[in-house]
C-alpha positions as CSV (number, residue, x, y, z in Angstrom):
1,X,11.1,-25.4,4.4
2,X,13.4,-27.4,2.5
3,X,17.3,-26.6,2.4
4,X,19.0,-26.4,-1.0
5,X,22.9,-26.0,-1.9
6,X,25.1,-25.3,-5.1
7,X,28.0,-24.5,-5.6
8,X,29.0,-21.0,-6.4
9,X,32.3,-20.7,-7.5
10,X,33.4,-23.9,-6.3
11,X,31.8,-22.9,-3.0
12,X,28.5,-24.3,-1.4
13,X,26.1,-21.4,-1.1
14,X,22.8,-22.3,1.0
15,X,19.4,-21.1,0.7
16,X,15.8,-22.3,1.9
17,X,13.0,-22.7,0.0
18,X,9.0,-23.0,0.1
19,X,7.5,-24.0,-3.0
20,X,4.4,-22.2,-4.5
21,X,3.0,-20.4,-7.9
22,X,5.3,-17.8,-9.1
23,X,7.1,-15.6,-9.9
24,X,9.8,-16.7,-7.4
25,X,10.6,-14.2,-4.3
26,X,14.4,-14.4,-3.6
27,X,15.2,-12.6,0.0
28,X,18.8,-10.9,0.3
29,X,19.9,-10.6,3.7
30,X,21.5,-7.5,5.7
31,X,24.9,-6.5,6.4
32,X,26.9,-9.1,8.4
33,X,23.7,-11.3,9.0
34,X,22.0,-14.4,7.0
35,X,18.5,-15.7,6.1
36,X,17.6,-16.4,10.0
37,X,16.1,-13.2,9.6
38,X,14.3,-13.2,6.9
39,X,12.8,-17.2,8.0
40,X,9.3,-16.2,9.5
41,X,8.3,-14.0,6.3
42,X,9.4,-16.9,4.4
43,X,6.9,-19.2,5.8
44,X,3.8,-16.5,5.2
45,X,5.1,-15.8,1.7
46,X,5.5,-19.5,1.3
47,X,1.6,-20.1,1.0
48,X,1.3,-18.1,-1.4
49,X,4.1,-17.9,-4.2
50,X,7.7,-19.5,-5.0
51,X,10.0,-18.3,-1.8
52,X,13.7,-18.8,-1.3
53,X,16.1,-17.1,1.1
54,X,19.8,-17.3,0.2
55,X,23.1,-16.8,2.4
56,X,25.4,-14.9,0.9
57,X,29.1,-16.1,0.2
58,X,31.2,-16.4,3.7
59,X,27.5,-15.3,5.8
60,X,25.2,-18.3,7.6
61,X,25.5,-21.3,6.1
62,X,27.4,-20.3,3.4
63,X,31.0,-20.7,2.5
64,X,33.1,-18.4,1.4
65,X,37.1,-17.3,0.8
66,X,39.2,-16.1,3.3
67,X,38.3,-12.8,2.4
68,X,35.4,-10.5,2.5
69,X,33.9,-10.0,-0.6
70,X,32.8,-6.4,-2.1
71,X,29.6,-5.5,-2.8
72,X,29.9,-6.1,-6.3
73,X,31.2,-10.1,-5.9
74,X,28.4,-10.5,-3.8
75,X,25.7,-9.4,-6.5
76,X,27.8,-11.5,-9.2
77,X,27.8,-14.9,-6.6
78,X,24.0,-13.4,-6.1
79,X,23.6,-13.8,-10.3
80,X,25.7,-16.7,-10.3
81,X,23.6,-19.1,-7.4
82,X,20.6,-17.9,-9.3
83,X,21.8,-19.2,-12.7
84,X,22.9,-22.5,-10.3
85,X,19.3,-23.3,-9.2
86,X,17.7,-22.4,-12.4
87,X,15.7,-19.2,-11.5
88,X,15.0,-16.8,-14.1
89,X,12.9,-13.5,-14.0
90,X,12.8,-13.8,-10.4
91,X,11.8,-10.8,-7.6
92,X,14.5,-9.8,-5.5
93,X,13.5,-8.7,-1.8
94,X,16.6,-6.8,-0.3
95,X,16.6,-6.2,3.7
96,X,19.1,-3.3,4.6
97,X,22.2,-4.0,2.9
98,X,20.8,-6.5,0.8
99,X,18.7,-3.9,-1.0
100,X,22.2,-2.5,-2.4
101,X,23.2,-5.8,-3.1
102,X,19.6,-6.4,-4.9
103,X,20.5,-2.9,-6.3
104,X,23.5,-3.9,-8.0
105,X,22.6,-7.1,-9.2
106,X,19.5,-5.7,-11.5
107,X,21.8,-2.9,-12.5
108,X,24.4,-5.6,-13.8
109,X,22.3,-8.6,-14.3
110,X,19.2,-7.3,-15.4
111,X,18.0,-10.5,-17.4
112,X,17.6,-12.4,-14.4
113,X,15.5,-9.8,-12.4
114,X,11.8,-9.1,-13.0
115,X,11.3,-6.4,-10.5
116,X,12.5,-5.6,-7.2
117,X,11.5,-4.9,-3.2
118,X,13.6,-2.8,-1.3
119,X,12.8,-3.0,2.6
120,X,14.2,-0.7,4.1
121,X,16.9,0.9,1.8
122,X,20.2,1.4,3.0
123,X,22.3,3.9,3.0
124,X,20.7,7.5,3.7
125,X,23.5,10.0,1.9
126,X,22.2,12.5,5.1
127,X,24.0,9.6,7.0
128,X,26.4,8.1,5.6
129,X,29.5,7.8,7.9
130,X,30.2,5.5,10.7
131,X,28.9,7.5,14.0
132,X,25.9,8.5,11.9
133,X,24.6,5.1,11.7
134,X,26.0,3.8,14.8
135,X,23.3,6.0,16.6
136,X,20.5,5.8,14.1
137,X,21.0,1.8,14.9
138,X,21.0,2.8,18.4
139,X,17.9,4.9,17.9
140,X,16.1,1.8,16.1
141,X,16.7,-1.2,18.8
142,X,14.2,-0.2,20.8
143,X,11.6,-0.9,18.1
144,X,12.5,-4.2,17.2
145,X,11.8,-7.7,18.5
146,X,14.4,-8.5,21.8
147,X,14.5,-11.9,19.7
148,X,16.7,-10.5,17.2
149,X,19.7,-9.4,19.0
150,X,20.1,-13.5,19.9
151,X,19.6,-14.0,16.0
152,X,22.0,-11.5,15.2
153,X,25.0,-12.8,17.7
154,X,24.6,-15.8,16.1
155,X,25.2,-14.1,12.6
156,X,28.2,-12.5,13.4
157,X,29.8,-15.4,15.0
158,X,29.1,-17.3,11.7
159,X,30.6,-15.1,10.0
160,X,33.5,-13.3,11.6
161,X,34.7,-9.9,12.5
162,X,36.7,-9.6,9.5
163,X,33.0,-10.3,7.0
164,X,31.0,-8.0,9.4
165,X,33.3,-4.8,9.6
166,X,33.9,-5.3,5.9
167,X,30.5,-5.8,4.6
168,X,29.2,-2.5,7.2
169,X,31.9,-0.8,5.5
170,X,30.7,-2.0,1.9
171,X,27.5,-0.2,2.9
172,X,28.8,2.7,3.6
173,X,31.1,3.1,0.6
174,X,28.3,2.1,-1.6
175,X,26.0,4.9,-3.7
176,X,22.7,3.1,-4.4
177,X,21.2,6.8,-5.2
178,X,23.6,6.6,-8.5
179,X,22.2,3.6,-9.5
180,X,18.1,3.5,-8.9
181,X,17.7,5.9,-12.1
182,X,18.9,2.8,-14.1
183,X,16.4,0.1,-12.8
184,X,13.6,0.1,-15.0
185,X,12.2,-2.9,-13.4
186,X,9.3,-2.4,-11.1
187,X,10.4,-2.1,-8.0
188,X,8.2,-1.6,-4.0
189,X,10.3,0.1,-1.4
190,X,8.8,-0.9,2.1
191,X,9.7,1.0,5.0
192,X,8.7,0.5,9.0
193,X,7.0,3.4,10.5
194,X,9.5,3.3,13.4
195,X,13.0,2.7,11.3
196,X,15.3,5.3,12.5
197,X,18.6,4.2,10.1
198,X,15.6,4.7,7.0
199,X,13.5,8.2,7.5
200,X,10.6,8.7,5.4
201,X,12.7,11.5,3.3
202,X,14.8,8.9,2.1
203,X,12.6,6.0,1.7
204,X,10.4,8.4,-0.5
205,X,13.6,9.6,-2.4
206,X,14.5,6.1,-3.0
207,X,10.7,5.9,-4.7
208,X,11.5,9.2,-6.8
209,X,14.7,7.8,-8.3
210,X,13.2,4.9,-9.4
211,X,11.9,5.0,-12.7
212,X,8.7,2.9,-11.7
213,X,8.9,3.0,-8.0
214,X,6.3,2.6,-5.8
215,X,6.1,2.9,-1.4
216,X,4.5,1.2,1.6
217,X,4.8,2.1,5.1
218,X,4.5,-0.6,7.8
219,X,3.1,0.8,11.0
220,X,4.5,-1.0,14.1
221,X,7.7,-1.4,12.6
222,X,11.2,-0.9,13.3
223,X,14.1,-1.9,10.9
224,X,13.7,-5.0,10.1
225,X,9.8,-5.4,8.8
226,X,10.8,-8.9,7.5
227,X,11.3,-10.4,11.4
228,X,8.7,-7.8,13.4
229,X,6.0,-8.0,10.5
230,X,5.9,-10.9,8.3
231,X,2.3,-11.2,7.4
232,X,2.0,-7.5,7.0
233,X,5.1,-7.4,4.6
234,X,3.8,-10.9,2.8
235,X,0.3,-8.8,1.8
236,X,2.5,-5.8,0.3
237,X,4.5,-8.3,-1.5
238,X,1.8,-10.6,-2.9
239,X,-0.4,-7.6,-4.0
240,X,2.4,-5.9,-5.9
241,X,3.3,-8.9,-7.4
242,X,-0.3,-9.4,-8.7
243,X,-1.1,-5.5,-9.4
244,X,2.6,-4.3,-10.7
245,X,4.7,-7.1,-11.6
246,X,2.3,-9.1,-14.7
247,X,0.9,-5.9,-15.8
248,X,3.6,-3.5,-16.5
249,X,5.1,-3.7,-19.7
250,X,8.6,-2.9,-21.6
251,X,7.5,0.8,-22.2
252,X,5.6,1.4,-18.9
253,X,6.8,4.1,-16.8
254,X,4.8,5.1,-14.0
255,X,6.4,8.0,-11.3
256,X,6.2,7.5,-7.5
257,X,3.2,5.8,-6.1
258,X,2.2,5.3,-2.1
259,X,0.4,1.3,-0.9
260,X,-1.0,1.3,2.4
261,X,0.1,-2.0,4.0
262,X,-2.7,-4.1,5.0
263,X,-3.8,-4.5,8.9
């Protein structure tokens, strides 16, 4: 896994790498978190196409300005680091939060995105409020790896209160359901069969609004597929990449489809 920074608005922006055939799989990390995360998918993935996993601006390794940035400055820095390292038509692979920030980015940017993965999708409208998700994350801890809570301390130290409290409420604020209709892309939403902040109602509404959407469920699998299932989410990803993303042309519109993850 090789490192790699550039400079994003005269800041250094880091991301990690593992070469391979493309297209190129760019992971977008979670609200108030970084790429640790999203590291042991990156390795499976790695074997099989282009993967990179980037830190957003003032998250992980990244710098950033005093500030926390919006959710829209994050998918422009997002547009702008990939225009830095030279990747066009790439994938984007959203965890959480960083599906809106995906979201937003192939709304705006659309030239630079060739289709999309949404794992799970965040923000439920049935949910959207502080308390709401506060339990729902409650709910989903006991489903994930104990390994992650050390990974995700970590994060927020990096970070700071001031980027974690502002990027959760980011989230909150955000309306990804306005914006789905207008990605034309193809685009796999992936949700784990245990994730109690993303309920199979939403995760298959997300599917409807997308023009060519399509759905896998992970079994096993709380939250966050990327650190509990790696090789299970690395099969979705490499089979839609060779069934959906070569094949589907400019005037192609499929509705809602449902993918088994493989065991």
């Amino acid at each position: 896994m090789q490192r790699i920074t550039a400079a994003v608005s005269g800041r250094p922006v880091a991301a990690w790498h593992i070469g391979g055939r493309g297209p190129s799989v760019v992971c977008v990390h979670g609200a108030g978190v970084s790429s640790r995360e999203f590291q042991p998918f990156l390795k499976v993935l790695g074997h099989r196409h282009d993967a990179w996993t980037v830190d957003l601006p003032g998250f992980g390794a990244s710098g950033g300005p005093a500030h926390s940035l919006g959710l829209r400055a994050l998918a422009d820095a997002l547009a702008e680091w990939l225009a830095a390292v030279d990747l066009h038509q790439v994938v984007l692979l959203g965890g959480s939060f960083g599906c809106q920030v995906a979201v937003d980015a192939a709304v705006r940017h659309p030239d630079r995105i060739a289709a999309l993965v949404l794992v799970g999708p965040t923000v439920d409208p049935a949910a959207r409020g502080f308390i709401r998700q506060l339990l729902r994350w409650m709910r989903n801890s006991p489903h994930e790896r104990a390994s992650m809570a050390a990974l995700n301390l970590a994060d927020y130290r990096d970070a700071g209160v001031r980027r974690v409290i502002g990027a959760f409420a980011e989230s909150l604020r955000d309306r990804i359901e306005d914006k789905l209709p207008h990605i034309h892309a193809p685009a796999l939403v992936v949700r784990g069969a245990q994730d109690r902040l993303v309920p199979q109602e939403w995760a298959e509404e997300v599917t409807r609004l997308l023009p060519a959407g399509s759905l896998a469920v992970v079994a096993h699998a709380g939250h966050m597929v990327p650190y509990r299932r790696p090789q299970e989410l690395a099969g979705l990803v490499a089979d839609f990449l060779t069934h959906e993303v070569p094949a589907r042309g400019a005037g192609d519109e499929t509705g809602p489809q449902e993918r088994e993850a493989p065991r």
